[in-house]
LOROBA-854227 format. One line per field, with one value per residue (C-alpha): residue number from 1; z, y negated, x. Coordinates in steps of 0.02 Angstrom, whole numbers, plus 50000, padded with zeros to 5 digits. Example, Ala and Ser with C-alpha at 12.3 -4.5 7.8 and 13.67 -1.06 7.14 Angstrom:
<marzas>
resi: (1, 2) .
up: (50390, 50357) .
north: (50225, 50053) .
east: (50615, 50684) .
</marzas>
This chain:
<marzas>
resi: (1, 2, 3, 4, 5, 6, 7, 8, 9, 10, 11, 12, 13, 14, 15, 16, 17, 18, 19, 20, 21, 22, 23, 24, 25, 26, 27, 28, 29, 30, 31, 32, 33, 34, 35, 36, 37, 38, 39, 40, 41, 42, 43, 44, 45, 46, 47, 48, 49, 50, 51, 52, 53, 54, 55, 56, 57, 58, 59, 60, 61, 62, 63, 64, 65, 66, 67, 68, 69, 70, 71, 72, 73, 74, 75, 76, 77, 78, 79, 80, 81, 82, 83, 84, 85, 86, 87, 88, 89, 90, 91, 92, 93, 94, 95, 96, 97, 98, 99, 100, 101, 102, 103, 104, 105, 106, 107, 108, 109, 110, 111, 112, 113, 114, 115, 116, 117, 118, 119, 120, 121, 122, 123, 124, 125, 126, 127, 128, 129, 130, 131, 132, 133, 134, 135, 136, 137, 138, 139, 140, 141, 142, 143, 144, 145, 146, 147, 148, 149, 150, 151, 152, 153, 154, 155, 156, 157, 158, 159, 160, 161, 162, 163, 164, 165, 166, 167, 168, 169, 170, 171, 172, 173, 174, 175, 176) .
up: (51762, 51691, 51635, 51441, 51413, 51293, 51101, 51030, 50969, 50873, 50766, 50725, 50687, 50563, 50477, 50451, 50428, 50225, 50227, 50385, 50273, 50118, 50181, 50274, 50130, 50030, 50145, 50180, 49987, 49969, 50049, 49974, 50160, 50102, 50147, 50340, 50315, 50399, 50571, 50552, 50567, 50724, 50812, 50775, 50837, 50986, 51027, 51023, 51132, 51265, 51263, 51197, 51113, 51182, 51092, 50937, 50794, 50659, 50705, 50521, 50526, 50690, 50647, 50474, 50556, 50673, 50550, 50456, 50602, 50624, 50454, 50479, 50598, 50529, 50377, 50494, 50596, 50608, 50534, 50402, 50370, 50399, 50293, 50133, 50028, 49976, 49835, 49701, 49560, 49449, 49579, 49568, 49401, 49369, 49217, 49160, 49170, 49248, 49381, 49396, 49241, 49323, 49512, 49407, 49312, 49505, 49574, 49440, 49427, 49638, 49609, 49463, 49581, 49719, 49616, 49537, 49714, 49773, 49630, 49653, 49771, 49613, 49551, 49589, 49695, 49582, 49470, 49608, 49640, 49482, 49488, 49627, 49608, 49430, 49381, 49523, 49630, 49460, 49539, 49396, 49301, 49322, 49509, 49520, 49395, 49516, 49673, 49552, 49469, 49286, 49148, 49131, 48998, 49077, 49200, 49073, 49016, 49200, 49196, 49041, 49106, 49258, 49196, 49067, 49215, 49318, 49176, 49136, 49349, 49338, 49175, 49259, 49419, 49286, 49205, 49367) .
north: (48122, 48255, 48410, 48418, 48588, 48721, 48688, 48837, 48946, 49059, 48899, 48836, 48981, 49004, 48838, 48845, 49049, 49045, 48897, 48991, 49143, 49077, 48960, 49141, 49262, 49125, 49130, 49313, 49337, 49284, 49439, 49576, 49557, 49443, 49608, 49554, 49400, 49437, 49491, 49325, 49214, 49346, 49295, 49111, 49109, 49219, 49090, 48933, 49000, 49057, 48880, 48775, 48596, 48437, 48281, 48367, 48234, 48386, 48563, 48618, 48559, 48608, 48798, 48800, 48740, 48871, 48997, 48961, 48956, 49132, 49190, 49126, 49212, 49359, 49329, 49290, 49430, 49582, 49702, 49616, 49559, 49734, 49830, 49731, 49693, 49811, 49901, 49854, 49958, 49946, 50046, 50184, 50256, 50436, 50396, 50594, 50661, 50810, 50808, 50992, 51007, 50850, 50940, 51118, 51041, 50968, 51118, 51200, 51067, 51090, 51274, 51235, 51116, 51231, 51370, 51232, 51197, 51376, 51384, 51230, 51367, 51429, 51308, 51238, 51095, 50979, 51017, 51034, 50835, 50799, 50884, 50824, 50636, 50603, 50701, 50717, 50548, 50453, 50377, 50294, 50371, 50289, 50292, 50456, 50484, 50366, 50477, 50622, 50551, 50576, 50497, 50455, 50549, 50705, 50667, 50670, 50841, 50925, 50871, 50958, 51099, 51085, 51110, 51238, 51363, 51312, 51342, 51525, 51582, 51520, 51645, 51800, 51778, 51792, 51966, 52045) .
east: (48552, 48431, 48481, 48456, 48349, 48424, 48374, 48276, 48373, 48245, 48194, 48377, 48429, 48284, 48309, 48482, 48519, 48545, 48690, 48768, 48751, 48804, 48955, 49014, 48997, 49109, 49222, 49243, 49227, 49412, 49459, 49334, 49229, 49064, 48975, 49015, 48952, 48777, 48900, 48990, 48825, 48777, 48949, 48946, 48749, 48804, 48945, 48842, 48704, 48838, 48924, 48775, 48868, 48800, 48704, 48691, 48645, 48658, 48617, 48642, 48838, 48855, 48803, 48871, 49029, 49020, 48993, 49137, 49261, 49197, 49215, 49402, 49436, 49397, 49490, 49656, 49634, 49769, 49665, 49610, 49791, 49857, 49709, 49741, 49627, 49485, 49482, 49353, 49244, 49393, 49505, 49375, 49376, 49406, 49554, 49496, 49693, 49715, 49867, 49855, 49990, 50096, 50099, 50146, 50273, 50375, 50349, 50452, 50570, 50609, 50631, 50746, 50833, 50850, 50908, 51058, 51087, 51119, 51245, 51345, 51435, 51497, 51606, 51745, 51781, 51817, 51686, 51540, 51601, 51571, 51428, 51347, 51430, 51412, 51260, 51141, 51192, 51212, 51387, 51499, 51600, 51760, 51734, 51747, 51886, 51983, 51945, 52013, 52142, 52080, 52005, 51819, 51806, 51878, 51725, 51626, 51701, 51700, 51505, 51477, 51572, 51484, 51327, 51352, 51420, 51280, 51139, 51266, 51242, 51063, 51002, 51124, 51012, 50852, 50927, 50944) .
</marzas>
């Protein structure tokens, strides 16, 4: 039997480029990647001329084929998966708010809460509970009132309580 000589490569790929192309960039499209499309059709070309396919009746199905199975690929592929998908011309506006005031506005509110923190010292034990329980770990009332053996509303009471000492230590500390 006679060895069948290599097609030509150079004048398949030429005839059949744009449906490679265009089945790939449909493909990869899915997933915001139809700019990769032109690296898919190098791939698929790259893998038929290392493993050339025997009796061929249609080289355009066989490369478009080929194509596609590449632009899979890529589409399954970890880093696709993992990357997500890209982020279009609508994720790139500039919305014209400035965050400056926003970031300000947490940094005061972590001082605040570091300064309320400092003073929880202050108070008594069951108040700093209720204090830390009710109002800053947003635990339910009545759970609490069981662990203390009073009424919700006396937690709610102690919380006001709470606070108002708190807010009393925290504008002494501003005097001084």
């Amino acid at each position: 039997m006679k060895p069948v000589p290599p097609p030509d490569w150079a004048a398949l790929y030429q005839k059949h480029r744009d449906p490679m192309y265009r089945v790939a960039a449909t493909v990869l499209r899915e997933v915001g990647l139809a700019d990769q499309a032109e690296d898919v059709v190098q791939e698929a070309m790259v893998s038929l001329m290392a493993s050339p396919p025997q009796d061929v009746q249609n080289w355009e199905a066989v490369m478009v084929s080929a194509a596609k199975r590449r632009a899979l690929d890529r589409v399954r592929s970890a880093a696709v998966r993992h990357a997500g998908p890209g982020l279009g011309p609508d994720h790139d506006t500039d919305d014209g708010s400035d965050i400056s005031q926003d970031v300000a506005d947490a940094v005061d509110r972590q001082r605040l809460a570091a300064r309320a923190w400092d003073n929880l010292a202050l108070l008594d034990e069951r108040h700093r509970k209720v204090a830390w329980d009710y109002i800053a770990l947003g635990r339910p009332r009545a759970e609490i009132a069981a662990e203390l053996d009073v009424s919700p509303a006396r937690v709610s009471q102690m919380a006001t309580r709470a606070l108002e000492m708190l807010l009393d230590a925290m504008r002494q500390e501003e005097v001084k």
